[in-house]
Residue frames relative to the residue before (quaternion, step in Angstrom):
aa qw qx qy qz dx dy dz
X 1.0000 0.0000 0.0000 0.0000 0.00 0.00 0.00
X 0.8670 -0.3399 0.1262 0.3417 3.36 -1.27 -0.24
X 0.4840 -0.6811 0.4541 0.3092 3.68 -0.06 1.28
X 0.5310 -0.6300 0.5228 0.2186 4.00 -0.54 1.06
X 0.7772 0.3564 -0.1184 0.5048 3.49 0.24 -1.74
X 0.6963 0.4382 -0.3932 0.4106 3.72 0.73 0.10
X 0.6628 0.5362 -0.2723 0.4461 3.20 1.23 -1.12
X 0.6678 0.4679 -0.2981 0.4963 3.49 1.55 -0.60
X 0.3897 0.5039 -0.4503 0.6257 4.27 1.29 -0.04
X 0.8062 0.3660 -0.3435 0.3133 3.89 0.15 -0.88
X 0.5453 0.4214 -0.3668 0.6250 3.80 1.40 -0.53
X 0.7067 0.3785 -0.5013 0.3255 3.37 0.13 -0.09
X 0.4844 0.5564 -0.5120 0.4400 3.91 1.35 -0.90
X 0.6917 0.5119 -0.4495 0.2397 3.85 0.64 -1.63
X 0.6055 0.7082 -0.1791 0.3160 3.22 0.97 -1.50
X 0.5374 0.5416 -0.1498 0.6289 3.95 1.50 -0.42
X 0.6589 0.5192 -0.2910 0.4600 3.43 0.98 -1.44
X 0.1140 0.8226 -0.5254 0.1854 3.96 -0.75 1.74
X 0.1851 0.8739 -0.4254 -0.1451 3.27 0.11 -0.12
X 0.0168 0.7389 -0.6649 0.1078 4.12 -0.12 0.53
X 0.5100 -0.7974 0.2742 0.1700 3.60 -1.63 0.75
X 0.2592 0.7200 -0.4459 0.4644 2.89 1.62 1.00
X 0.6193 0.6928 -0.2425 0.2788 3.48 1.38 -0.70
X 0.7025 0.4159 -0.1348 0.5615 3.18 1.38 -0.93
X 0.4831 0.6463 -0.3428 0.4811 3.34 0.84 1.08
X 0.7397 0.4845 -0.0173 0.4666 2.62 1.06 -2.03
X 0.7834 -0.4385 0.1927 0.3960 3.34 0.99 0.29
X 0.5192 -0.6449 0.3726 0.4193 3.82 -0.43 -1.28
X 0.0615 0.7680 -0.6053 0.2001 3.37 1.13 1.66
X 0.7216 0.5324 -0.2678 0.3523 3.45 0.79 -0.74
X 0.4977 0.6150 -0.1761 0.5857 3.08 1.52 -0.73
X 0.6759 0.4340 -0.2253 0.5514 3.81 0.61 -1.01
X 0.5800 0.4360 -0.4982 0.4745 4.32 1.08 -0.91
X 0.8541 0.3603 -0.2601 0.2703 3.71 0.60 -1.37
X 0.4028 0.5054 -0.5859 0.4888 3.59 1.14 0.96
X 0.8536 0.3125 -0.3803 0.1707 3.22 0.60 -0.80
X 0.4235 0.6803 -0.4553 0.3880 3.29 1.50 0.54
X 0.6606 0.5207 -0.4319 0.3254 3.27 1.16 -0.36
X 0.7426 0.5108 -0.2743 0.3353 3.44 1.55 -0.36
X 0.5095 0.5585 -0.3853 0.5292 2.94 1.74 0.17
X 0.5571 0.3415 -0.4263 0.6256 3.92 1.23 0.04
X 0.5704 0.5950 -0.4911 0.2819 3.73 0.44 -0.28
X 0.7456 0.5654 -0.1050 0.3369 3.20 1.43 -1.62
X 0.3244 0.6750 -0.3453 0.5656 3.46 2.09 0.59
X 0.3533 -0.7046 0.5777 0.2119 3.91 -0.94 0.69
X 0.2227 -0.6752 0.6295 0.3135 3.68 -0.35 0.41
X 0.5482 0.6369 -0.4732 0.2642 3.75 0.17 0.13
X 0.7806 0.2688 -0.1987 0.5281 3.34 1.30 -0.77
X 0.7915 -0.1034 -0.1505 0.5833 3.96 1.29 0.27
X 0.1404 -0.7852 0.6027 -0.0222 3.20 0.55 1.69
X 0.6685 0.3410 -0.5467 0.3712 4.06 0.35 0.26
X 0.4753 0.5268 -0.5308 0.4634 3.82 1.14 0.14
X 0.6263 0.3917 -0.4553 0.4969 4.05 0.02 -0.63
X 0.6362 0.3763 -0.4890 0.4631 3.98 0.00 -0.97
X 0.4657 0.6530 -0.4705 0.3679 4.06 0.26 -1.49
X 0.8743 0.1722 -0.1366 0.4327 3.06 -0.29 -2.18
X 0.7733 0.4620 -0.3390 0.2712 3.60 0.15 -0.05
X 0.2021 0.4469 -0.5758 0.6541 3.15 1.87 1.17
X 0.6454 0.5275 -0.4146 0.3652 3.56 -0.21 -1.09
X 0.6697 0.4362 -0.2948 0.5238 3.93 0.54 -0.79
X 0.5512 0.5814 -0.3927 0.4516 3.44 0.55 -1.23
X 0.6647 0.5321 -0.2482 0.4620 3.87 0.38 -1.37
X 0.6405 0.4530 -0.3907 0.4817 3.87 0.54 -1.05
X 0.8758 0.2907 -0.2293 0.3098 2.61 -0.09 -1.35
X 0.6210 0.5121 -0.4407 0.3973 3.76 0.55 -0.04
X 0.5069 0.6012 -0.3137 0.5322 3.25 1.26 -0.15
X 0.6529 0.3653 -0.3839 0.5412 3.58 0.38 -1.11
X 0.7529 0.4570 -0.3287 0.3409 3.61 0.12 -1.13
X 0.3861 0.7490 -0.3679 0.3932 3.30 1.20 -0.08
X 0.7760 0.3144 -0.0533 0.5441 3.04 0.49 -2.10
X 0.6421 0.5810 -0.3957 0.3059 3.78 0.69 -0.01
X 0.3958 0.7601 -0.2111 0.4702 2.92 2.18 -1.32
X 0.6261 0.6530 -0.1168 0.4098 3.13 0.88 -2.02
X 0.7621 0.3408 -0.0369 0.5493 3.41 -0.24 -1.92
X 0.6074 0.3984 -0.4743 0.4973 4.07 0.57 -0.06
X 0.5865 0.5857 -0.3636 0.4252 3.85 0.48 -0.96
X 0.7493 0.3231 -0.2383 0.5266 3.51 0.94 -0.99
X 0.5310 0.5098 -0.4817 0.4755 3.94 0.80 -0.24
X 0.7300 0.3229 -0.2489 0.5486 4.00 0.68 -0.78
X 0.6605 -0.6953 0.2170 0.1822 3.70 1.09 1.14
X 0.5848 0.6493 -0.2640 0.4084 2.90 1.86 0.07
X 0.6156 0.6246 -0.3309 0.3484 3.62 1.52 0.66
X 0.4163 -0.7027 0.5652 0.1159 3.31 -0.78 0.82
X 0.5069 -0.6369 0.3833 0.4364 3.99 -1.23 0.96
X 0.6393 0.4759 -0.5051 0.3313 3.67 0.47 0.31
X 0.4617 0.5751 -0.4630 0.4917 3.49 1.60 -0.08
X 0.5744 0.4818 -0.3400 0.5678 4.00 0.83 -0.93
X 0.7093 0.4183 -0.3080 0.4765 4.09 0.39 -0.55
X 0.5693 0.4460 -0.3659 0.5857 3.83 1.03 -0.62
X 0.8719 0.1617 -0.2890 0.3608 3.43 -0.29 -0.47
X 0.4394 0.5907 -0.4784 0.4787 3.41 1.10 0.71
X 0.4366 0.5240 -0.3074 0.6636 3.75 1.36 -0.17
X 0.7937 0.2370 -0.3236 0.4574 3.70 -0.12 -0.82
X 0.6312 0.4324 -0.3787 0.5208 3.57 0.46 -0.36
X 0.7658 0.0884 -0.4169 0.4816 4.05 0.35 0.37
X 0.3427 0.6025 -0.5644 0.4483 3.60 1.25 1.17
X 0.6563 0.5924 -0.2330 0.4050 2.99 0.65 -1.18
X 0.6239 0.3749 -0.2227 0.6485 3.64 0.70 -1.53
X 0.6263 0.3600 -0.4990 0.4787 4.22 -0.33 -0.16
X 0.6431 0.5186 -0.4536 0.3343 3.56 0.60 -0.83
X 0.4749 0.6599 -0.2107 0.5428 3.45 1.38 -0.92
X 0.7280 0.3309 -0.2374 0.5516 3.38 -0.17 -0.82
X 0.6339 0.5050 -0.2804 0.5143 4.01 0.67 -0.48
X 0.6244 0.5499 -0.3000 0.4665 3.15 0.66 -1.15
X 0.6568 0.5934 -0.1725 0.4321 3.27 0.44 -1.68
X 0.7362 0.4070 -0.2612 0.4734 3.77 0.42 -1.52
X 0.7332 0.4537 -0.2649 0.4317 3.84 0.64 -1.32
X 0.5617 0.4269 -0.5704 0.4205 4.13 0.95 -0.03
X 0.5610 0.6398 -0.3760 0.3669 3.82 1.27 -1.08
X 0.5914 0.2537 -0.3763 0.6666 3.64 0.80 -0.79
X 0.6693 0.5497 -0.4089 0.2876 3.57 -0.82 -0.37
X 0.7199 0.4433 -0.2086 0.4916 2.96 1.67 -0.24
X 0.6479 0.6249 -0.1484 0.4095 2.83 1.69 -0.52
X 0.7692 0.4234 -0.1019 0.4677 2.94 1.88 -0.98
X 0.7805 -0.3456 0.1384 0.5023 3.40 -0.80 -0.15
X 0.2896 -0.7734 0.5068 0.2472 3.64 0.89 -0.19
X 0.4093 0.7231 -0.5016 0.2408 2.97 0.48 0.73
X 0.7738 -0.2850 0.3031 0.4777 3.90 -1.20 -0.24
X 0.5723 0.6100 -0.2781 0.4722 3.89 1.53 -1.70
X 0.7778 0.4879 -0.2783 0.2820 3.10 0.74 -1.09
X 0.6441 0.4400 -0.2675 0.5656 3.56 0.93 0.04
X 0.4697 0.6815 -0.5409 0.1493 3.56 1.07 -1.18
X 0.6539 0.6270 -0.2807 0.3169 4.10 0.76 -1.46
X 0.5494 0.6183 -0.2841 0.4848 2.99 1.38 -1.64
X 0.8420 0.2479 -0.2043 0.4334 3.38 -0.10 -1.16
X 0.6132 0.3721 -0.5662 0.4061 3.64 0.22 -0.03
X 0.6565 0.4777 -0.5232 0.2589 3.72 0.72 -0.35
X 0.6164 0.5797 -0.1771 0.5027 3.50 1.57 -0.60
X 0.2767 0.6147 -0.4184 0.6087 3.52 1.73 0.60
X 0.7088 0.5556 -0.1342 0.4134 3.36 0.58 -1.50
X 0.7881 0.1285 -0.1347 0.5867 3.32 0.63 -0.84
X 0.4890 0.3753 -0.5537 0.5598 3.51 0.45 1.19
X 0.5686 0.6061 -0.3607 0.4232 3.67 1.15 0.17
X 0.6185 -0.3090 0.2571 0.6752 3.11 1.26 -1.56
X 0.6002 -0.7408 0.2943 0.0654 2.98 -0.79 1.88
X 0.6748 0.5363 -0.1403 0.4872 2.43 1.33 -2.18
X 0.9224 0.0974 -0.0878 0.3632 3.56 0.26 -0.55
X 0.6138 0.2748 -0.4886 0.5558 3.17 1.32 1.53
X 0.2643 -0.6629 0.6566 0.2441 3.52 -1.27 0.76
Protein backbone atom coordinates (compact mmCIF):
# COMPACT_ATOMS: atom_id res chain seq x y z
CA UNK A 1 0.00 0.00 0.00
CA UNK A 2 0.86 3.49 0.24
CA UNK A 3 4.63 4.20 0.92
CA UNK A 4 4.39 6.47 4.41
CA UNK A 5 7.56 8.62 3.59
CA UNK A 6 6.17 9.51 0.18
CA UNK A 7 2.72 10.21 0.99
CA UNK A 8 4.24 12.39 3.80
CA UNK A 9 6.98 14.52 1.00
CA UNK A 10 3.46 14.86 -0.86
CA UNK A 11 1.35 16.62 2.18
CA UNK A 12 4.14 18.42 2.77
CA UNK A 13 4.61 19.69 -1.24
CA UNK A 14 0.46 20.33 -0.68
CA UNK A 15 0.96 22.14 2.49
CA UNK A 16 3.50 25.04 0.71
CA UNK A 17 0.91 25.10 -2.12
CA UNK A 18 -0.58 29.20 -1.65
CA UNK A 19 -1.42 31.37 -3.96
CA UNK A 20 -2.45 35.31 -3.08
CA UNK A 21 -1.76 38.32 -5.64
CA UNK A 22 1.35 39.45 -4.64
CA UNK A 23 2.49 36.14 -6.14
CA UNK A 24 2.41 36.72 -9.68
CA UNK A 25 4.77 39.45 -9.61
CA UNK A 26 7.15 38.08 -7.46
CA UNK A 27 8.35 35.85 -9.88
CA UNK A 28 7.84 31.83 -10.07
CA UNK A 29 7.85 30.64 -6.33
CA UNK A 30 4.53 29.41 -7.08
CA UNK A 31 5.35 27.84 -10.11
CA UNK A 32 8.49 26.08 -8.40
CA UNK A 33 5.60 24.62 -5.21
CA UNK A 34 3.63 23.06 -8.32
CA UNK A 35 6.66 21.21 -9.90
CA UNK A 36 7.40 20.21 -6.77
CA UNK A 37 4.22 18.51 -6.16
CA UNK A 38 4.59 16.84 -9.19
CA UNK A 39 7.71 15.15 -7.84
CA UNK A 40 6.50 14.26 -4.77
CA UNK A 41 3.45 12.40 -6.80
CA UNK A 42 6.16 11.39 -9.21
CA UNK A 43 8.10 9.62 -6.37
CA UNK A 44 5.05 6.95 -5.90
CA UNK A 45 5.44 3.54 -8.11
CA UNK A 46 2.43 3.10 -10.25
CA UNK A 47 2.90 -0.60 -9.81
CA UNK A 48 1.51 -0.85 -6.43
CA UNK A 49 -1.51 2.02 -6.70
CA UNK A 50 -1.36 3.14 -10.18
CA UNK A 51 -5.05 4.77 -9.53
CA UNK A 52 -3.27 7.09 -6.80
CA UNK A 53 -0.55 8.53 -9.50
CA UNK A 54 -3.54 8.98 -12.27
CA UNK A 55 -5.87 10.59 -8.99
CA UNK A 56 -2.96 12.84 -8.15
CA UNK A 57 -1.98 13.85 -11.46
CA UNK A 58 -5.50 15.11 -12.37
CA UNK A 59 -5.00 16.84 -9.11
CA UNK A 60 -1.76 18.72 -10.65
CA UNK A 61 -3.35 19.18 -13.95
CA UNK A 62 -6.04 21.45 -11.81
CA UNK A 63 -3.12 23.59 -10.01
CA UNK A 64 -1.53 24.32 -12.38
CA UNK A 65 -4.16 25.40 -14.91
CA UNK A 66 -5.46 27.46 -12.41
CA UNK A 67 -2.27 29.23 -11.46
CA UNK A 68 -1.68 29.83 -15.14
CA UNK A 69 -4.95 31.08 -15.37
CA UNK A 70 -4.49 33.87 -12.95
CA UNK A 71 -1.06 34.73 -14.42
CA UNK A 72 -2.55 34.79 -18.00
CA UNK A 73 -4.94 37.16 -16.19
CA UNK A 74 -2.60 39.50 -14.09
CA UNK A 75 -0.20 39.69 -17.42
CA UNK A 76 -3.17 41.15 -19.65
CA UNK A 77 -3.45 43.76 -16.95
CA UNK A 78 0.49 44.46 -16.53
CA UNK A 79 0.40 45.23 -20.59
CA UNK A 80 -2.68 47.62 -19.61
CA UNK A 81 -5.11 45.79 -21.23
CA UNK A 82 -7.30 44.87 -18.03
CA UNK A 83 -10.43 45.99 -16.92
CA UNK A 84 -11.81 45.73 -12.88
CA UNK A 85 -13.55 42.60 -13.86
CA UNK A 86 -10.17 41.22 -15.05
CA UNK A 87 -8.89 42.18 -11.18
CA UNK A 88 -12.40 40.31 -10.02
CA UNK A 89 -11.73 37.12 -12.36
CA UNK A 90 -8.59 36.41 -11.05
CA UNK A 91 -9.52 37.11 -7.59
CA UNK A 92 -11.92 33.96 -8.05
CA UNK A 93 -8.98 31.95 -9.37
CA UNK A 94 -6.71 32.72 -6.65
CA UNK A 95 -9.49 31.54 -3.90
CA UNK A 96 -10.15 28.63 -6.54
CA UNK A 97 -6.97 27.82 -6.49
CA UNK A 98 -6.43 28.07 -2.53
CA UNK A 99 -10.00 25.85 -2.09
CA UNK A 100 -8.35 23.57 -4.50
CA UNK A 101 -5.66 23.34 -1.78
CA UNK A 102 -7.71 22.98 1.01
CA UNK A 103 -9.48 19.93 -1.07
CA UNK A 104 -6.51 18.60 -2.10
CA UNK A 105 -5.20 18.51 1.36
CA UNK A 106 -8.65 17.04 2.97
CA UNK A 107 -9.11 14.11 0.13
CA UNK A 108 -5.16 12.66 0.65
CA UNK A 109 -6.40 12.58 4.62
CA UNK A 110 -9.42 10.48 3.64
CA UNK A 111 -7.50 8.61 1.11
CA UNK A 112 -5.52 7.69 3.72
CA UNK A 113 -7.87 6.62 5.83
CA UNK A 114 -9.68 4.48 3.53
CA UNK A 115 -9.30 1.53 1.69
CA UNK A 116 -7.02 2.99 -0.92
CA UNK A 117 -8.28 1.50 -3.31
CA UNK A 118 -9.18 2.50 -7.18
CA UNK A 119 -13.26 3.36 -5.46
CA UNK A 120 -11.61 5.59 -3.55
CA UNK A 121 -10.74 8.25 -5.94
CA UNK A 122 -13.26 7.04 -8.66
CA UNK A 123 -15.57 10.65 -7.59
CA UNK A 124 -12.47 12.60 -7.29
CA UNK A 125 -11.61 12.05 -10.72
CA UNK A 126 -14.79 12.12 -12.52
CA UNK A 127 -15.22 15.51 -10.82
CA UNK A 128 -11.76 16.48 -12.29
CA UNK A 129 -12.90 14.97 -15.78
CA UNK A 130 -15.08 17.98 -15.55
CA UNK A 131 -12.72 20.49 -15.04
CA UNK A 132 -10.33 19.28 -17.64
CA UNK A 133 -13.57 19.72 -19.67
CA UNK A 134 -14.25 23.24 -18.75
CA UNK A 135 -12.44 24.96 -16.14
CA UNK A 136 -14.29 27.96 -16.24
CA UNK A 137 -17.37 26.39 -15.21
CA UNK A 138 -16.38 23.34 -13.24
CA UNK A 139 -14.35 23.33 -10.00
Amino acid sequence: MTDTANMQRLREAVRRLALHENDFAAGDAVVERIAELKIAIDAFTSDTEPWLLEWLGDEHYKGAVLYAAGKMNWNHEQQGKGTFADRQMRARIISRFNSWVDQLSTRLIQYERGPRDAASVARWRSDLKLFKQDPVRND
